[in-house]
C-alpha positions in Angstrom: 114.2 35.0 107.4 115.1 38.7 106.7 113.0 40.6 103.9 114.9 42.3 100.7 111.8 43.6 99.6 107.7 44.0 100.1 107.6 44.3 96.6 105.5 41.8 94.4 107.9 40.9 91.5 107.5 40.0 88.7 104.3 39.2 86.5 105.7 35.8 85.9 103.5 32.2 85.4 104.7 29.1 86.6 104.5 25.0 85.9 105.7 23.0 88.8 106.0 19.2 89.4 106.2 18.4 92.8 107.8 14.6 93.6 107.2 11.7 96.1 109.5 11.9 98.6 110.4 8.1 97.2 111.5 9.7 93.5 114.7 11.5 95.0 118.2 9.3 95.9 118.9 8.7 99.3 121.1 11.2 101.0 118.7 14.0 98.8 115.5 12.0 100.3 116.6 12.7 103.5 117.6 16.5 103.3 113.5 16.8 101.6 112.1 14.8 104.7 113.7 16.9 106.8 112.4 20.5 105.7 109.2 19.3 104.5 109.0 19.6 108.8 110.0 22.8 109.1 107.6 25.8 109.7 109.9 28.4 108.5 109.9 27.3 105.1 110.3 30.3 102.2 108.1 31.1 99.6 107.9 32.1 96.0 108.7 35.6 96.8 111.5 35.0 99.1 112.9 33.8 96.0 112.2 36.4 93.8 114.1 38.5 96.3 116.9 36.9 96.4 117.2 37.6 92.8 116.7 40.5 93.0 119.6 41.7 95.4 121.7 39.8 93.6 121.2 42.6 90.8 122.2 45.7 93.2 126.0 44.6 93.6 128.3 45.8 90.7 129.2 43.8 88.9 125.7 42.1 89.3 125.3 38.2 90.2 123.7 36.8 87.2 122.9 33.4 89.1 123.3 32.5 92.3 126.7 31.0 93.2 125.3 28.1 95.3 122.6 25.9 94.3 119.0 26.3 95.9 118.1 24.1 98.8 114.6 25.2 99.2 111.9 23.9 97.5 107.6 24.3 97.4 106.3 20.9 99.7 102.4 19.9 99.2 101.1 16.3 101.3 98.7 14.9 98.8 96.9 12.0 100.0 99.4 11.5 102.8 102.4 11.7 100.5 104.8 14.5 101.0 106.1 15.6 97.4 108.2 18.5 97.0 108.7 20.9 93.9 112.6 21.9 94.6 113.8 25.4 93.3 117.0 25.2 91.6 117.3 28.6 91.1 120.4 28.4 89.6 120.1 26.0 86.9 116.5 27.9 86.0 118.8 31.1 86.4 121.4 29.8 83.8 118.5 28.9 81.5 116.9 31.8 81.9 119.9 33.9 81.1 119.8 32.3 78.0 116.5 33.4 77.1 117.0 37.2 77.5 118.5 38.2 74.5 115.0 37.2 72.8 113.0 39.3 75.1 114.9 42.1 76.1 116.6 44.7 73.2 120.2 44.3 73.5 120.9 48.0 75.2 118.6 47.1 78.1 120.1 43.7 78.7 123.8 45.1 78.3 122.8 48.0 81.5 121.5 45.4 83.7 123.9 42.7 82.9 127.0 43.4 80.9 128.6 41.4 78.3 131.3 40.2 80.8 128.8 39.1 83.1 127.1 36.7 81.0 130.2 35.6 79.4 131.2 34.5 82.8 127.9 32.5 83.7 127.5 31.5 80.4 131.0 29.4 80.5 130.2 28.5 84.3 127.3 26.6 82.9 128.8 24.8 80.0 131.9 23.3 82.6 128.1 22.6 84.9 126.7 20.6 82.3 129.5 18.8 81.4 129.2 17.6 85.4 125.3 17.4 85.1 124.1 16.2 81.9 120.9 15.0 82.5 119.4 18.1 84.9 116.2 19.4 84.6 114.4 22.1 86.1 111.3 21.1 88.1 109.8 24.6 87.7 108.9 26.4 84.0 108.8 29.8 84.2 107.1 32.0 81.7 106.6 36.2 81.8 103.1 38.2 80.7 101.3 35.2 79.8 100.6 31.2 80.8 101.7 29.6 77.4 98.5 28.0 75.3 100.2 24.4 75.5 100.4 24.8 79.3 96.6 24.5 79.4 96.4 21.2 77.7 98.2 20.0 80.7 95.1 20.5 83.1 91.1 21.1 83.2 89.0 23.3 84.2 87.5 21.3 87.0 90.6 21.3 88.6 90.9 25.2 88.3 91.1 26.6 91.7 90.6 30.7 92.2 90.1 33.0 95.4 89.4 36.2 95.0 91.8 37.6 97.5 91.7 36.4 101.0 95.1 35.7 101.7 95.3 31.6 100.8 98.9 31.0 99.1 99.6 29.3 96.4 102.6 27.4 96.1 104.9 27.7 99.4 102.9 30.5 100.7 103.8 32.6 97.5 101.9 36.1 96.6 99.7 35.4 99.8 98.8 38.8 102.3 95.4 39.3 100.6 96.3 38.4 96.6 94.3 36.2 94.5 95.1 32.9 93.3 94.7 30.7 90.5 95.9 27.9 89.8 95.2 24.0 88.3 96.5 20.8 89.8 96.3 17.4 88.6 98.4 14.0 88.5 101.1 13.7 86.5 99.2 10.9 84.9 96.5 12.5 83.7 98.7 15.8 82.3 100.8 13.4 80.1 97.6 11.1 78.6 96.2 15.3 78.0 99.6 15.5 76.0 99.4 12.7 74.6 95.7 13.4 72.9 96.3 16.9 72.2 99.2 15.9 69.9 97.2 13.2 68.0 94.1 15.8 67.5 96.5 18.8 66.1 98.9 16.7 64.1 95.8 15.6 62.6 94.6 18.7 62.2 97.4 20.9 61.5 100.8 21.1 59.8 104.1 20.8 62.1 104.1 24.4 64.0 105.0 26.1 67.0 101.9 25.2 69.1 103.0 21.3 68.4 106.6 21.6 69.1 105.9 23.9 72.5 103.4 20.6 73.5 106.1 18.1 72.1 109.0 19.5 74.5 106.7 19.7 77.9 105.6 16.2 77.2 109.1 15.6 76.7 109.5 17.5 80.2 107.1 15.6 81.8 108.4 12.7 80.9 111.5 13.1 83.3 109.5 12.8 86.7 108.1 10.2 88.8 104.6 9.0 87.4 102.7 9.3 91.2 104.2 13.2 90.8 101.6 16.4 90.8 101.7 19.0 88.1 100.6 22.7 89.0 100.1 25.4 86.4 99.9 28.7 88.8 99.3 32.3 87.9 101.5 33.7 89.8 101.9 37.4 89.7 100.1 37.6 86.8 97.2 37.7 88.9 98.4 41.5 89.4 98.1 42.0 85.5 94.4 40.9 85.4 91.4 42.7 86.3 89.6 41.0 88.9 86.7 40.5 86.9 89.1 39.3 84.3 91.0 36.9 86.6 87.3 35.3 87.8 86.4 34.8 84.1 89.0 33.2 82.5 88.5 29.7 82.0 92.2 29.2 79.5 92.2 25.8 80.0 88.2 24.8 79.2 88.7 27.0 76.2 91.8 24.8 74.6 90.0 22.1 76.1 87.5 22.8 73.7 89.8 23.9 70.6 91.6 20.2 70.9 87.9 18.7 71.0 86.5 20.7 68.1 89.5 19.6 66.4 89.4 15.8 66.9 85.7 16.2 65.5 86.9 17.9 62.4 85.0 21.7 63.7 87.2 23.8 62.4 84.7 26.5 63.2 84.6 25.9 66.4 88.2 24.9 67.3 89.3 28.8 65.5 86.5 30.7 68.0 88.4 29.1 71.3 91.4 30.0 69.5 90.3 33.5 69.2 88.9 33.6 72.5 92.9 32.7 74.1 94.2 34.7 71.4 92.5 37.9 72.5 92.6 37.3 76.2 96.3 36.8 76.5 97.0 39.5 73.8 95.6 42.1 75.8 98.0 40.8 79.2 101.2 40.8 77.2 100.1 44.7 75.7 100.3 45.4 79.4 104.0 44.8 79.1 105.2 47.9 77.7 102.2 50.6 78.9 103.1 52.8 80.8 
């Protein structure tokens, strides 16, 4: 497959849930079985690539016009699940998102008013078609959201320093770190599930509980045998090494949801400090120079 770019793009996060083949419908099972075989298959960045040629043409493509057929495979105890892309619905999504992080100059020079006018009203006539798609892939730039790390535990954190092992689908290989968490679906919603009960009986309604609500909403969507993975990404390229080795997100909320079942509010507000700071200082790298 032909190269755009050797460039690592961007400092994005991702959540993944990768199905049993047995989850999709027929005719889709067979298309999976099939390139869950092939050798050739693309990663992470070959995606990212793709995107980003589709900026260069003018007008730019603000999502793809054809729907993904790649997707990330793992074979976990003998079953082959598969975490498809759907780069276009997670494109349409994400066009939606932009005007809240970018200021409306910027977004107007990269992709004018007519262009998302255009994909905006191509998605509404999609919808109509599709009402109940989801994305099997959350993506999230300068930072791993807090309520992503109730999802998993530290003992299933998995790091390497930089020899070259990929992460999902062979993404941000070639000598880049990895970190990343894996765990049954099963286990990530019952973490859901207790999280909720410690901070609604801790806290008032609030943006940490609604973020937790709508992934365990999410979640809820998939086949229970499926695998969630929380992976760094490219932010791995935004962290100091010694940084990157030393965080430990998830054992720290771990700890906050804890402190807060047992009524610590002491406690519970230092691990909330420690994420606080740690992440603070990755999303400052945003707009430095």
């Amino acid at each position: 497959m032909p190269k755009v770019s050797s460039v690592i793009v961007p400092y994005a996060a991702y959540l993944r849930v990768y199905e049993p083949l047995a989850a999709f419908p027929e005719q889709e099972r067979g298309h999976w079985e099939r390139y869950a075989r092939r050798p050739d298959r693309p990663s992470c960045q070959d995606e990212l690539r793709r995107s980003l040629a589709d900026l260069l043409p003018t007008p730019p493509v603000a999502v793809p016009v054809h729907e993904s057929r790649d997707a990330f495979v793992l074979e976990v105890d003998g079953v082959v699940c598969v975490c498809p892309w759907r780069t276009r619905l997670r494109g349409w999504q994400a066009l939606g998102e932009l005007p809240e992080e970018l200021p409306a100059v910027v977004l107007d020079a990269v992709l004018p008013p007519v262009v998302r006018r255009q994909a905006a009203q191509d998605y509404e006539r999609w919808l109509e078609r599709n009402p109940d798609a989801r994305p099997w892939i959350r993506t999230a730039t300068w930072q791993v959201p807090l309520n992503w790390f109730v999802l998993v535990a530290d003992e299933e954190r998995e790091y390497v320093k930089g020899a070259g092992a990929p992460a999902a689908g062979g993404d941000f290989g070639d000598g880049a770190p990895v970190l990343r968490y894996r765990t049954p679906m099963v286990q990530a919603r019952r973490r859901v599930a207790r999280g909720l009960r410690a901070l609604r009986d801790a806290i008032d309604e609030g943006p940490l509980i609604d973020a937790l609500v709508d992934v365990g909403r999410w979640l809820e969507e998939f086949h229970p045998r499926s695998l969630v993975e929380l992976d760094y990404g490219g932010l791995v390229h935004a962290l100091p090494a010694g940084d990157l080795e030393g965080d430990h997100s998830a054992a720290d909320v771990a700890e906050g949801i804890d402190a807060l079942r047992r009524g610590d509010a002491d406690t519970a507000g230092e691990a909330y400090g420690r994420l606080v700071e740690r992440w603070r200082a990755v999303r400052e790298r945003r707009s430095a120079n």
